[in-house]
matplotlib code that plots the C-alpha trace (Angstrom):
import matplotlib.pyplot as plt

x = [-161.3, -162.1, -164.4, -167.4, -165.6, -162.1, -160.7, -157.7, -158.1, -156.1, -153.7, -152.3, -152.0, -150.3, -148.0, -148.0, -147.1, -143.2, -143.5, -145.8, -143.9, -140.5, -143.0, -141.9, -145.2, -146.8, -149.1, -152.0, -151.3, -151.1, -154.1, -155.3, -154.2, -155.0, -158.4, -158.5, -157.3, -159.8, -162.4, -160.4, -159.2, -157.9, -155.1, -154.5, -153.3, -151.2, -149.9, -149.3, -147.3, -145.6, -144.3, -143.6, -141.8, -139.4, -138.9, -138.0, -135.8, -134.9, -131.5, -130.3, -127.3, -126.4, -124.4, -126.8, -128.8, -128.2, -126.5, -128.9, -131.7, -130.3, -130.3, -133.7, -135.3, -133.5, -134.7, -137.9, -138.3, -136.4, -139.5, -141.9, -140.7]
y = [104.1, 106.0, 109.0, 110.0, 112.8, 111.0, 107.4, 107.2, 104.8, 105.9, 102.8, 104.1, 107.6, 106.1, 104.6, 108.0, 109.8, 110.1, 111.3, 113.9, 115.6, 115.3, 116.8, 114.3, 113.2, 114.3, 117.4, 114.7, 112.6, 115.3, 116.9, 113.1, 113.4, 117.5, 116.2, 113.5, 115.2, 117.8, 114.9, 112.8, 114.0, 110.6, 110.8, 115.0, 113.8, 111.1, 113.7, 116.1, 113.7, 112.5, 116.4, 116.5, 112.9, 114.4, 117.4, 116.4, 113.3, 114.5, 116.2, 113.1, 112.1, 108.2, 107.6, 108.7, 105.8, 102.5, 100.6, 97.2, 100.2, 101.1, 97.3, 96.5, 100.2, 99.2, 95.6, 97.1, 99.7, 96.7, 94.4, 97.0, 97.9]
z = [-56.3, -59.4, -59.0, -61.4, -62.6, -64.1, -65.3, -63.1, -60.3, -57.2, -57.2, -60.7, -59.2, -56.5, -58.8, -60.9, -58.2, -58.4, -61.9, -61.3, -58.3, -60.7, -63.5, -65.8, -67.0, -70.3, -70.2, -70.5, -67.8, -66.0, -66.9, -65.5, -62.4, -61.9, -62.5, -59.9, -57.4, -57.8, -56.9, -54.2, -50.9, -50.4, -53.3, -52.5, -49.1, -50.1, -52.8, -49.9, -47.7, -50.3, -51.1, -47.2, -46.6, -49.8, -48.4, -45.2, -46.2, -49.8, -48.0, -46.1, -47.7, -48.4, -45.5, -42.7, -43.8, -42.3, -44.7, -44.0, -44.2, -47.7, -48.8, -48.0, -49.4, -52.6, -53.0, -52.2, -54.9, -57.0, -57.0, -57.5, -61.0]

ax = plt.figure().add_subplot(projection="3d")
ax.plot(x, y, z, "-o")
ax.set_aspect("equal")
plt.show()
């Protein structure tokens, strides 16, 4: 979905979205983003639970993860880039 107002389609703010909560996007893209968000309720929620799954798992340390978990988190993330 891209709203009137913007030219970012929610999948590639999905796939923005780990940049922009580490604020390691450039003040452009994220000027991009700010401004769909302002238009999409759909992509502010996934933004908030995103900041809320990270918050509430960013302090679990490697070993409380299953290490067959682990494996299949990592080949995951692995084929996605």
């Amino acid at each position: 979905m891209t709203t009137a107002v913007d030219d970012l389609a929610c999948m590639e703010l999905i796939e923005l979205v780990t940049e922009y909560l580490e604020g390691t996007m450039s003040a452009g893209e994220r000027a991009r983003v700010d401004l769909h968000l302002t238009g999409c309720p759909f992509c502010t929620t996934y933004l908030e639970q995103m900041r809320q799954t990270i918050e509430a798992l960013g302090h679990l340390p490697e070993s409380a993860v299953d290490p067959k978990a682990l494996d299949v988190l990592l080949g995951a993330f692995r084929t996605r880039s």
